[in-house]
N, C-alpha and C positions, 0 to 999 in steps of 0.2 A: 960351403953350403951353410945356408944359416940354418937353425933350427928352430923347428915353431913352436911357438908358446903354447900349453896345454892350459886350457881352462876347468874348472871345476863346479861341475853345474850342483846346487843345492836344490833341494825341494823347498817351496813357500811354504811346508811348513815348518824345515827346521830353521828358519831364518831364523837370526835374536835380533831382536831389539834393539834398540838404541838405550842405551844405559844410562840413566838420571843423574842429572848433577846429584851430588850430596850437600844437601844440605847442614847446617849446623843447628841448635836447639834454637828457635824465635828468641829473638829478644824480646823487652817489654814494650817497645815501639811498632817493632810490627805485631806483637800481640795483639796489642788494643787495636790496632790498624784492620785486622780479622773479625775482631767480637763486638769493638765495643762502639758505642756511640752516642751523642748526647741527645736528654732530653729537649721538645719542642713543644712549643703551644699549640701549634696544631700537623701533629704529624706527619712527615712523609709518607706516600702511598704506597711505597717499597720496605718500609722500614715499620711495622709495629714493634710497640715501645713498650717497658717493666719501669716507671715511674720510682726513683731510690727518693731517700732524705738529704740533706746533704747539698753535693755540689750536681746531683742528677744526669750523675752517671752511671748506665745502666748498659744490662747484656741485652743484644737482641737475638730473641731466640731462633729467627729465620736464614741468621748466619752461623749458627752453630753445626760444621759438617758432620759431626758426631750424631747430634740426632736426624740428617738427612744420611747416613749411615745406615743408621740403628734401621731405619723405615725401609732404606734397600736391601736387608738382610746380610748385609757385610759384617766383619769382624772389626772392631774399634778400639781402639787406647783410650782409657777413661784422661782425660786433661785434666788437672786442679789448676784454678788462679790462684797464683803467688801474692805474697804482702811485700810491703815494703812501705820504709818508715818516710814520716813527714822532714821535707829539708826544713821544716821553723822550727816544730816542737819536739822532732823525733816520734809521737804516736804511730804506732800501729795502727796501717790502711791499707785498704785495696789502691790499684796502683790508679790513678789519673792523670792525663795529660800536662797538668800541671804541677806534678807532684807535690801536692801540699792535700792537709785535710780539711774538712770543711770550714773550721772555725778560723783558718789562718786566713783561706781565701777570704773569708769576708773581712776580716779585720785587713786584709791587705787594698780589697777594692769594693764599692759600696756604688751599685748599679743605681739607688737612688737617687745619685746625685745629679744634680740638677733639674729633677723634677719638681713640679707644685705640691704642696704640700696642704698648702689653706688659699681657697677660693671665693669668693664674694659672687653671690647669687642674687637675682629679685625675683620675689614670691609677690603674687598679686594675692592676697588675702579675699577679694567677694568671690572669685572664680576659681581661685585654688587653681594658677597657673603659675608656669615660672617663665622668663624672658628667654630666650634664645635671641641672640643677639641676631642683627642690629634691633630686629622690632616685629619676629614672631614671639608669640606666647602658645606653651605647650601643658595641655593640662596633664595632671599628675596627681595621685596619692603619694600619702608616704608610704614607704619602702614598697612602692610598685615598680614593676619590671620598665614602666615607661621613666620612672623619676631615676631609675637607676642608669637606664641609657643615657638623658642629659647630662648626668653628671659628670659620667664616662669620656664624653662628649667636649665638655668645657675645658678638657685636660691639654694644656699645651704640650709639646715635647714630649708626649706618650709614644709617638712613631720610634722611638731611640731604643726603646726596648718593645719587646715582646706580652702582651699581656697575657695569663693564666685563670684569674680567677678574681670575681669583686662581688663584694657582699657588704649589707649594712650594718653598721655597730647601731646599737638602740642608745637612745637620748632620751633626753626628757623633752614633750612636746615644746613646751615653751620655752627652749631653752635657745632657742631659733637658731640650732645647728645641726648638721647633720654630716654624719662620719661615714665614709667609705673604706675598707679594708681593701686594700690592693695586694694581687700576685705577680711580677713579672718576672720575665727571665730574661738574661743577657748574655752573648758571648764574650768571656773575658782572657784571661792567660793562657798563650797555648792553645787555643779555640776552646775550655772546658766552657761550661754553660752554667751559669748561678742564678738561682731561684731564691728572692727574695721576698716579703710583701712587708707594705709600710701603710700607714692610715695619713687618706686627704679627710679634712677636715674642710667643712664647705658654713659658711656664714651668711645665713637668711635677712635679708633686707628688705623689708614689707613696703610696697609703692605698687597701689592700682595700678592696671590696664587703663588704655584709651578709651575703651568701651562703658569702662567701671566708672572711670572719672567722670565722664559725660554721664551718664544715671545718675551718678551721685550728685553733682552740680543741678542738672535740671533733669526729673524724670520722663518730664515729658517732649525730651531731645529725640524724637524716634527717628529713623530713615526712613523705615518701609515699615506700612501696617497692612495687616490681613484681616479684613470683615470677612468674617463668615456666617452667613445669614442663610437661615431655612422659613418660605410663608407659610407657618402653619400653626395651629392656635393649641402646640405643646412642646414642651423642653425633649420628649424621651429619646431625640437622637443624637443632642448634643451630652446629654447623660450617659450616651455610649461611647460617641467620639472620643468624649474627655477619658473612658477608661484606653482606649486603644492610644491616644497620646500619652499618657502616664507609663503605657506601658512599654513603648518602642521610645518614649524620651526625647519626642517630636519637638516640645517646646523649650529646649535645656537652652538654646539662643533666645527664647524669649525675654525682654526687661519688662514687660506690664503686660497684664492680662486684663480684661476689662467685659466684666456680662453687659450688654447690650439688650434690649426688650426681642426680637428676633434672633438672639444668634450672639457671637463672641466677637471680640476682636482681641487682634493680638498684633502687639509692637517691637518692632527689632531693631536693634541698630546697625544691622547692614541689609544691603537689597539682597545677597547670597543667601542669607539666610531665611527670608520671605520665601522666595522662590524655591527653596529646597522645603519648607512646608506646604506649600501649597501643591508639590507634586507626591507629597504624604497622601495632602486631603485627596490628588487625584487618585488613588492605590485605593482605598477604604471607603469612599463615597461615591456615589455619580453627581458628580459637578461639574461647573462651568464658570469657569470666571475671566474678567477684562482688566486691566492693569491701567493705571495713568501713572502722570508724574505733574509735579510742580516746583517752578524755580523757585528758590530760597535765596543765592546769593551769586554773585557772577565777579568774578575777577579776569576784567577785560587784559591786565599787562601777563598775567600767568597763562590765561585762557580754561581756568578754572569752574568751574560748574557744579552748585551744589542744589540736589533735587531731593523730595520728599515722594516716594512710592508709595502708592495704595495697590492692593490689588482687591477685587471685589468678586469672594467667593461665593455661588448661590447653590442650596442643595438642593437635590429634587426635593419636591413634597408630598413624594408616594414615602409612606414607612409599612412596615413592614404589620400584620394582619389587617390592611388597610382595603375593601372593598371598590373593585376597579371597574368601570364602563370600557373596555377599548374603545377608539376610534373605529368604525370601518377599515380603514385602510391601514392602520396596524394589525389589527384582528385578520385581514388577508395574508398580508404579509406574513404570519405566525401559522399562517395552517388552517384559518379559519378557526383560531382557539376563542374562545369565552361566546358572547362578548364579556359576560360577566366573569369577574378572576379574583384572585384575593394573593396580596403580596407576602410570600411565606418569608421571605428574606433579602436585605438590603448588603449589598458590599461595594464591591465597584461596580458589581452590575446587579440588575433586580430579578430576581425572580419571582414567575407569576404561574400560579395553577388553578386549572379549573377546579372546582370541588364538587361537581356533580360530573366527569368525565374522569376526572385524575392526569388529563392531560397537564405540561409544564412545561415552560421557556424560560430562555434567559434573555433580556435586556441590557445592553452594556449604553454608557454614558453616550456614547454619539446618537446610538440606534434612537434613545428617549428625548435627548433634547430635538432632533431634526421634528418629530411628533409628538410635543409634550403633549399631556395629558393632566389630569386632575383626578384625586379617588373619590370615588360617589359618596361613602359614609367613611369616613374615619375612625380609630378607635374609642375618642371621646363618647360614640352614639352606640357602643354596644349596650344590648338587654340580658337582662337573666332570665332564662326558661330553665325548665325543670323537664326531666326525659321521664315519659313516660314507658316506651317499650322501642329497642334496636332490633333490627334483622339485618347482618351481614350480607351485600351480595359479593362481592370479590374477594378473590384471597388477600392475604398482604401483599401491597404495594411497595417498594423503595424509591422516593423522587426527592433525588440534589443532596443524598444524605438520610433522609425522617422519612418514620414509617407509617403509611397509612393504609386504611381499610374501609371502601367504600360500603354505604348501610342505609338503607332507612330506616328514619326514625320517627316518634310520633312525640312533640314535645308541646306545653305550653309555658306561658310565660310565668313566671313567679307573682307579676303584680296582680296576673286576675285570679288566682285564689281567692275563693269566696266570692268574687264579682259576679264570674260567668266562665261557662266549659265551652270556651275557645279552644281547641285544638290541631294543633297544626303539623302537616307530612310531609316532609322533607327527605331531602335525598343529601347525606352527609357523606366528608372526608373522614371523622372520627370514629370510623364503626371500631376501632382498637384501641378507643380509650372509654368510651359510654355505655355505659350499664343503665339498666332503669335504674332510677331514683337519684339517679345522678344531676349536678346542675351543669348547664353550659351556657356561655354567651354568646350570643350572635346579633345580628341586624336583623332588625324587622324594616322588611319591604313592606310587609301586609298596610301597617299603618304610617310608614315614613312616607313623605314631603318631598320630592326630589324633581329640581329644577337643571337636571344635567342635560349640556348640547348634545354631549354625543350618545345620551339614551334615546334622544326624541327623534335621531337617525333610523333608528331600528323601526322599522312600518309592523304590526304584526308580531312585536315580541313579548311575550307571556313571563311576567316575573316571578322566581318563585316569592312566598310568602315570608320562608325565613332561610338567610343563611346563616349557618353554625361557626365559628372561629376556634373556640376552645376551649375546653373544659374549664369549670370554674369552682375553686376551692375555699371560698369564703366562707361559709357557716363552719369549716373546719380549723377556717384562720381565728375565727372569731376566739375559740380558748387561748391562742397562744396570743393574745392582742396585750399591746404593752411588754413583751417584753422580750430582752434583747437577745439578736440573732450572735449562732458562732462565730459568725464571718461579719468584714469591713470590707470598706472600697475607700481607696486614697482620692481626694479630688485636688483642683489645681488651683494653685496660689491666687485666686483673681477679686478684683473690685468688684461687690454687690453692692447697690444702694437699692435698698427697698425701702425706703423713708418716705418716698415721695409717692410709691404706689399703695402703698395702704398695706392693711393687716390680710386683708381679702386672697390678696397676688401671691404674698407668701404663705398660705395657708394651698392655695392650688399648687403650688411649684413643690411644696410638703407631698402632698398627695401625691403629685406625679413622679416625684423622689423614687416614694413608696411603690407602686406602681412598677416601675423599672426593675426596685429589689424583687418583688414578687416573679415577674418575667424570668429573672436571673435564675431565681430557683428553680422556674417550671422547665425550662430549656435550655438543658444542656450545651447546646451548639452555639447556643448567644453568648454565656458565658466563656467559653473555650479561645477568645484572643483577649481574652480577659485576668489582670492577675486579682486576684481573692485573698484575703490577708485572716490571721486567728484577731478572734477577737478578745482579747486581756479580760474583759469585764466579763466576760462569759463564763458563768457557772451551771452546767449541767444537774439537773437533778433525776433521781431514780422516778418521781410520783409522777415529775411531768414529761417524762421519754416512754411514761406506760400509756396514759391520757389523751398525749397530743402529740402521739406518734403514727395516728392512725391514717397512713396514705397522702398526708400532706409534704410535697415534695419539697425538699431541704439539699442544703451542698453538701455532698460527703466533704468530710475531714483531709481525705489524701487531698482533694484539689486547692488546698488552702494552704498560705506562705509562711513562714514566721516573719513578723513587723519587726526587723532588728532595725533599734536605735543604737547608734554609738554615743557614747556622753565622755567628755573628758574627766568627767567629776568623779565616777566609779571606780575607783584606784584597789587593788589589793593591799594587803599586808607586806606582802613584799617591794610593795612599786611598783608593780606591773598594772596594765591597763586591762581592765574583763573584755 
C-alpha cells in the first residue's frame, strides 16, 4: 500500500516572505548612479538642479530617498558623501565621474576650443544697423537685448557646446569693438559636464546701408512719396498730425520731409514703407487717397522695372469746433440730427453734436467721403462775446467722453461795447463752464454772409443768432504774454522755405502755432495721444503762480516727459558715460 502524502496547510497570514538578496555597501559608482547628476543649460523636466562651482556636479534633491522617507513618516539612516582624492594633484574632493578636481579637468580639456573668438561685423553708422548677412540690416543699440542676439547669432560652431549665459563687457564707444562674455557647458570625461566662459571679441567696420548710400549720393533718389494735403486755409491739423507721428515714430523710414503750402510731403526709399504710412494716416484721420506709378528705367534682357510711387493723401476738411450745415440726406440718415452741428472731435472718424439738443454721432471715413460736405464757418471766423447772465436747463451731460450742460444764456459781443446794447439769447452747450462776466467765442450768424448749398436746402429754417463754441481766456493770457511755457512739443525734421512767401505767411503760421499750444492747454483730450516734454528754460516764480494763476488752464506737471539727450561728450571722472 502506498502511503499518502500529508500536506500542511498555513494560514496567509503566517506566510514569510521571500528573503532579499543582501546587498553589500554601494560603491562610489553606483553611488553617484542614485544621487548625482550633471548640470544643464536648460534642465530636464524630471530632474531640478543645485548649480555647484567647479566641474557642476550637483545633488539632486528629488532623488534623495531619504527625504522621500523623512515625508512618509519612516525611520531613515542619515548617509554622508565620502571624499576621495584627485588622480593628478591628490587634493581633497567630492567624488566625480571623472575623478579629477576642477582645476585638473580644465587644464586637461579646454571646451573652447575651436570656437570664434574675434568676429568682423558692419555697422551702418546713419541708421545704426548692422548687416545680417547676406543683405538684411537689423537695427540695434548698444548693449541692447536685439544687438546682443546678432551677435550670439554670427557665432559659428556654437551648436558643439551648450550655451549658459552672455553678457557685455563695456568698451570705449569709439573704440569700434565690442566684447561678449560667454558661458557654455560641455560634456567631457566620463560624461562629467564643464562649465566654462571665455570673451568673443567682435570688430565694428562702418559701410552704409543701400538705402543710406543712395540719400547720401542723391537725396532726392526717393521710390515712393506721400502728399498729404488738407483744402483749408489753416496748418492746425497738421500741427496735430505731426505730434501723433513723433509720437508712434510713423516717419523713422522717412529720408526727406518737405512742407508744402497745403499739406506735407514725405519721401521713402521703398514703396513698403509709403504704404505702411499711409495706413497710419488711415488709423488717425479720415482720408482718402489714390496711388500711381511711373517708369524710371526698364531692363528688357533681366525683365527689370524700376517705378517712382506717389500716393496722394486728402484730409477731410471738417476740423474740429468747426460749424456744420448737414446735407438733407445725411441729416436723415443720422436721426434727423442738426441740421446745424459743430465738430467736437476729429480721429478716424468725426464726431458731430448738436448744441442746442445735445444730441451726437459718429462719422467714419466711408460714411463722409460717399457725402462729403463742407463746414459753414470755420474756426478762423470765431467772435468774442462777453456773457451776460446763464440759466441751466439740464443736468450734466456725458457725450464721447466731455462734459456738458445745456443753458441759456444772454451774451453780447465785446466789439459793441460802447457802440450799442445788442443783446443776444442763445441756447448753449456750456452751461458748465460760463459764468456771467465770463468771455466766450462763438459764430455770429446774426451778421455773417453765408453762401452755403446745403443751407439754401432748408425751406423755412430759422437760424439761431449766435452759436457758442468755448470759453475764452484771453484778457487772462494777456499777463502771462511773452513768456515761456513749462512744457515743449518736439516737431519734425522738415524743409520750410518761407523766403518766397513773405514775412506776412510766417507771422500767420506764428499765430496758428500759438493757437494749437493754447487748445492744448484748454483740452485735455486733445493732448492725451500727445507726448509733452519739461521745458529746460523754464523758471517758475512765487510772484507770478500768485498773479497769473488765476483759472487759466495750463498742463499739470505729472503729464509732462523729461527731454533726455545723450551726448558722448559728458564723460565722468571715472570714464563712465552720464
Amino acid at each position: 500500500m502506498t502511503k499518502r502524502k500529508k500536506f500542511k496547510v498555513i494560514p496567509p497570514t503566517l506566510k514569510k516572505p521571500p528573503q532579499e538578496e543582501t546587498r553589500g555597501p554601494p560603491t562610489i559608482s553606483s553611488f553617484f548612479c542614485q544621487f548625482c547628476v550633471c548640470i544643464n543649460i536648460n534642465p530636464w523636466p524630471s530632474s531640478p538642479f543645485q548649480s555647484c562651482s567647479a566641474a557642476k556636479i550637483v545633488l539632486n534633491p528629488s532623488l534623495r530617498t531619504s527625504d522621500m522617507a523623512q515625508e512618509a513618516g519612516m525611520f531613515t539612516v542619515n548617509q554622508t558623501i565620502g571624499s576621495v582624492l584627485c588622480c593628478k594633484c591628490g587634493i581633497l574632493m567630492q567624488p566625480n565621474p571623472a575623478n579629477m578636481c576642477t582645476k585638473c579637468l580644465r587644464s586637461e580639456v579646454d571646451i573652447t576650443e575651436g570656437l570664434q573668438k574675434h568676429v568682423v561685423i558692419v555697422h551702418c553708422p546713419e541708421c545704426d544697423s548692422y548687416l545680417q548677412p547676406p543683405r538684411t540690416w537689423i537695427k540695434a543699440q548698444l548693449e541692447s537685448k536685439e544687438l546682443l542676439t546678432f551677435c550670439v547669432k554670427r557665432l559659428k560652431n556654437l551648436n558643439k557646446v551648450r550655451l549658459v549665459h552672455a553678457e557685455f563687457i563695456w568698451t570705449e564707444p569709439h573704440s569700434k569693438r565690442i566684447k561678449v562674455k560667454l558661458t557654455v557647458q560641455k560634456e567631457v570625461l566620463n560624461r562629467a559636464i564643464l562649465e566654462q566662459s571665455y570673451v568673443v571679441e567682435y570688430v565694428v567696420h562702418e559701410q552704409m546701408c543701400e538705402s543710406c548710400t543712395r540719400v547720401q549720393a542723391n537725396p532726392d533718389q526717393w521710390v515712393a512719396a506721400v502728399q498729404l494735403r488738407q483744402h483749408v486755409s489753416h496748418r492746425r491739423t497738421f500741427f496735430y498730425l505731426e505730434q501723433l507721428i513723433l509720437k508712434h515714430d510713423a516717419a523713422a523710414r522717412c529720408i526727406r520731409i518737405k512742407q508744402m503750402d497745403q499739406g506735407i510731403d514725405f519721401f521713402f526709399s521703398n514703396r513698403s514703407h509709403a504704404v505702411k504710412f499711409v495706413e497710419f494716416l488711415g488709423k488717425v484721420a479720415p482720408v482718402r487717397y489714390r496711388n500711381d506709378k511711373q517708369l524710371v528705367s526698364h531692363d528688357p534682357k533681366s525683365n527689370n522695372y524700376n517705378y517712382k510711387y506717389t500716393f496722394s493723401v486728402e484730409i477731410c476738411p471738417i476740423c474740429r469746433e468747426d460749424l456744420i450745415c448737414l446735407p438733407p440726406k445725411v441729416a436723415v440718415s443720422l436721426g434727423n440730427l442738426g441740421p446745424l452741428v459743430i465738430c467736437t472731435k476729429i480721429s478716424n472718424s468725426i464726431a458731430l453734436m448738436d448744441p442746442f439738443t445735445l444730441r451726437h454721432c459718429f462719422l467714419d471715413a466711408d460714411q463722409y467721403w460717399r457725402a462729403s460736405f463742407k463746414s459753414l464757418l470755420s474756426s478762423r471766423q470765431l467772435v468774442e462775446y462777453i456773457v451776460l447772465d446763464v440759466e441751466p436747463v439740464s443736468s450734466e451731460v456725458v457725450v464721447g467722453g466731455s462734459r456738458y450742460v445745456l443753458a441759456d444764456a444772454q451774451v453780447a459781443r465785446v466789439s459793441d461795447f460802447g457802440k450799442n446794447d445788442t443783446i443776444f439769447s442763445v441756447r448753449t452747450h456750456l452751461g458748465h463752464l460760463l459764468s456771467p462776466g465770463d468771455n466766450a467765442l462763438g459764430y455770429d450768424l446774426y451778421a455773417a454772409n453765408s453762401n452755403d448749398i446745403e443751407l439754401d436746402k432748408y425751406k423755412g429754417l430759422v437760424l439761431p443768432e449766435v452759436v457758442l463754441i468755448k470759453k475764452s481766456y484771453e484778457e487772462k493770457r494777456q499777463k502771462k504774454r511773452g513768456k515761456p511755457r513749462a512744457w515743449k512739443l518736439k516737431s519734425l525734421d522738415m524743409e520750410v522755405d518761407n523766403t518766397a512767401k513773405g514775412r506776412d505767411h510766417e507771422e500767420k503760421v506764428n499765430s496758428e502755432y500759438e493757437q494749437f499750444l493754447r487748445d492744448l492747454e484748454e483740452n485735455p483730450e486733445l493732448r492725451f495721444n500727445m507726448s509733452l516734454y519739461r521745458n529746460k528754460e523754464y523758471q517758475p516764480s512765487e510772484m507770478a503762480s500768485v498773479t497769473d494763476g488765476e483759472e487759466v488752464p495750463s498742463v499739470p506737471l505729472e503729464e509732462l516727459l523729461a527731454d533726455l539727450e545723450l551726448s558722448d561728450v559728458e564723460v565722468d571722472d571715472d570714464g563712465m558715460m552720464e
